[in-house]
Structures are given as structure tokens and as C-alpha cells.
C-alpha positions as CSV (number, residue, x, y, z in Angstrom):
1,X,-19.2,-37.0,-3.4
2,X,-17.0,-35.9,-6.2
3,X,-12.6,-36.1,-4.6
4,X,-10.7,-33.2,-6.1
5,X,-7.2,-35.3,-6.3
6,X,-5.7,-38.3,-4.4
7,X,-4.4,-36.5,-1.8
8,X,-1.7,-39.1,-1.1
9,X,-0.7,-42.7,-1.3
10,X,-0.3,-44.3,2.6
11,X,2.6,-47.1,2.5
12,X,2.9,-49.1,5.7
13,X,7.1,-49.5,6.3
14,X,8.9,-51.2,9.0
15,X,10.8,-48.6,9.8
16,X,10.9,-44.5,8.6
17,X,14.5,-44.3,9.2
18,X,15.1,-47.1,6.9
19,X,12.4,-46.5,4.2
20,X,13.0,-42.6,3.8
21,X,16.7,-43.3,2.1
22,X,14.7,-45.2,-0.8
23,X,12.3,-42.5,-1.3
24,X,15.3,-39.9,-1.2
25,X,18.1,-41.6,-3.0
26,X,16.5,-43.6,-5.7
27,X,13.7,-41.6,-7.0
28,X,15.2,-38.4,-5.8
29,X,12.0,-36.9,-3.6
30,X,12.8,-35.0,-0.3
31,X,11.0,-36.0,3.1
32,X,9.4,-32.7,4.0
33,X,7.9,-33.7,7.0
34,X,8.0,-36.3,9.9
35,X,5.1,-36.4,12.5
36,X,3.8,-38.7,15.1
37,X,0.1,-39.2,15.5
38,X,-0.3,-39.7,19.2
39,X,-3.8,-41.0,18.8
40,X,-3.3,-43.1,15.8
41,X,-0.2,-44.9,17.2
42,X,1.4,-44.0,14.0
43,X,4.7,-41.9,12.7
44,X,4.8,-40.8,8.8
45,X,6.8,-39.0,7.0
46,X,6.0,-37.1,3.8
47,X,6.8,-36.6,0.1
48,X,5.3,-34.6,-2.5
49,X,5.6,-35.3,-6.1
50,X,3.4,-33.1,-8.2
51,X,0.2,-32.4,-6.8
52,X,0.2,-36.0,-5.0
53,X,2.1,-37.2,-1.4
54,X,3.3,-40.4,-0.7
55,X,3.0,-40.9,3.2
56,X,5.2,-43.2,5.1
57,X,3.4,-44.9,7.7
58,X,5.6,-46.3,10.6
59,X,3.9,-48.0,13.6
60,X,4.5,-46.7,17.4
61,X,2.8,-49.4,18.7
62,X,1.9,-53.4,17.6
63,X,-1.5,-53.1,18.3
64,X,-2.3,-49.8,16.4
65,X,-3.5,-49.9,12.9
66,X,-0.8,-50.1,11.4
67,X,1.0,-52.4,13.6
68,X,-1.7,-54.8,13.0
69,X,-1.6,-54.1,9.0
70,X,2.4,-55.1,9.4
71,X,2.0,-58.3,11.1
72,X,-0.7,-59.3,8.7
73,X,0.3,-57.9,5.4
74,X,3.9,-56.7,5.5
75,X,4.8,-53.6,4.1
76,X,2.9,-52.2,1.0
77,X,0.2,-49.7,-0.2
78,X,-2.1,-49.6,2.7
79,X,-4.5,-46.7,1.9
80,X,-5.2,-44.4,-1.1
81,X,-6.3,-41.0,0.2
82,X,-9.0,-38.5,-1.9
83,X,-9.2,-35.1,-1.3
84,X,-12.9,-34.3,-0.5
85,X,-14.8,-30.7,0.5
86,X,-16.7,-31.7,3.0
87,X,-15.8,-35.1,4.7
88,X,-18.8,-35.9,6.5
89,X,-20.9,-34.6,3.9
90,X,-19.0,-37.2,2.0
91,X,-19.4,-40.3,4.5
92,X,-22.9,-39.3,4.8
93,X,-23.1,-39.8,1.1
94,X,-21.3,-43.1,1.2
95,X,-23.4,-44.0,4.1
96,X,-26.4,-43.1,2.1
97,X,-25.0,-45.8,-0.4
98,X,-24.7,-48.2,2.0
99,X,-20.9,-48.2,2.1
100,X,-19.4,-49.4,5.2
101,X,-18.1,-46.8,7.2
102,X,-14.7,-46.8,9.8
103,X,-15.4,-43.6,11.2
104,X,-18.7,-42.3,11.1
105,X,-17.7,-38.6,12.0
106,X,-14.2,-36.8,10.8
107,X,-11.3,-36.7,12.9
108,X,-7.6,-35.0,13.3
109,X,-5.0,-36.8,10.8
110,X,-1.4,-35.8,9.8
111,X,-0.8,-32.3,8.6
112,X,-4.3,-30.8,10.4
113,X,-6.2,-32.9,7.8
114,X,-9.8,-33.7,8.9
115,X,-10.1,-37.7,7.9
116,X,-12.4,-40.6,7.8
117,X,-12.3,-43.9,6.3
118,X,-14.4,-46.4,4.3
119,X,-13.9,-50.1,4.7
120,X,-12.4,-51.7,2.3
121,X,-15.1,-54.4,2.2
122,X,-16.8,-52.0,0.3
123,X,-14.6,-50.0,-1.5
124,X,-13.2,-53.1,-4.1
125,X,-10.8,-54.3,-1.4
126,X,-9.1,-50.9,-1.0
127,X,-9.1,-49.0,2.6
128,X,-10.0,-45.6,1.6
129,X,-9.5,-42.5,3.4
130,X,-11.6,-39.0,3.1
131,X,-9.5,-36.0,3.8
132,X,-10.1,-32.0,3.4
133,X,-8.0,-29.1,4.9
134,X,-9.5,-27.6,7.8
135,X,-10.4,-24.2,7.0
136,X,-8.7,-21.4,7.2
């Protein structure tokens, strides 16, 4: 597995409508997409600076995963995401390795990516997510 780029940066916020201002405002980025992920129980929002995104992670319900990460954690960094070609060619890698594995097979994320991601109990403490375009 060799990642391309870190595709983007996942922060966990209380609330889009209040976050989004900071991103805006004080470091002058524009939001250039809001989307709910039914399945994910999550709404983001997303900025682009240079070849990197930062993606706004507001929960849509308390027992989704990012619910969960608010009432244990607060708000913060919650997952670093690397560009991959192939994601389960790249979880069948890290499987190989004996990394622990969230999802063992791809599946639909924000912005049509195809995602997976690595436990963090075996990735130094970060969640880590494996993302590609789907092709075109």
C-alpha cells in the first residue's frame, strides 16, 4: 500500500452551522460542500486548501460514530484520510499485516468516495481511513 496524498483531515464538531463561520472567517477557506451520509448518521461539510480537505463531521444521530466520538472525546481531529488506488487491495494489505480492520470490504463515503477504515489500535492511536475515487 503506498497513499498518494491525505485526502483530508476529519474534525468531529458540535454543530456545522456553528463550526463552518471559523473555517470561513478566520482562515479564509470557503465551505464548498454540505452533505448528509444517511447510512453513516453523519453531516460534513467540506474545504479544500491546496491539494488537502478538511471535513466537518456533524452527528445526525447520538449513537452514530460520531455521536459516540462527541460524548467521549469532544470535538477534535477524529480521522486522517489517505488517498489509496485500490482500497481493498489496500485493507487486504493491512490485513496481511495483521492490522485491525473496521471494515473489511469498501463502502460509499462523502463525495462518491469508496472508504474503509483501520482501527486505531493499530495504527499508533490514529483512526485511519482508506479512500479512492470511484472510477470513472
Amino acid at each position: 500500500m503506498k497513499p498518494t496524498h491525505i485526502e483530508h483531515l476529519g474534525i468531529a464538531v458540535n454543530s456545522l452551522e456553528e463550526s463552518i463561520p471559523f473555517f470561513e472567517n478566520v482562515l479564509g477557506l470557503k465551505c464548498y460542500s454540505i452533505e448528509e451520509v444517511a447510512d453513516q448518521k453523519v453531516k460534513t461539510a467540506f474545504f479544500l486548501v491546496g491539494q488537502t480537505k478538511i471535513e466537518l463531521l456533524e452527528s445526525t444521530d447520538p449513537e452514530g460514530p460520531i455521536g459516540k466520538f462527541l460524548a467521549n472525546k469532544g470535538q477534535g481531529v477524529h480521522h486522517v484520510a489517505f488517498a489509496v488506488e485500490g482500497v481493498q487491495k489496500a485493507l487486504d494489505f493491512a490485513a496481511d499485516k495483521g492490522i485491525r480492520l473496521i471494515d473489511k470490504t469498501p463502502r460509499k463515503g462523502a463525495e462518491g468516495l469508496s472508504i474503509a477504515f483501520l482501527h486505531p489500535k493499530s495504527t499508533c492511536g490514529v483512526l485511519m481511513e482508506l479512500c479512492e475515487h470511484p472510477q470513472k
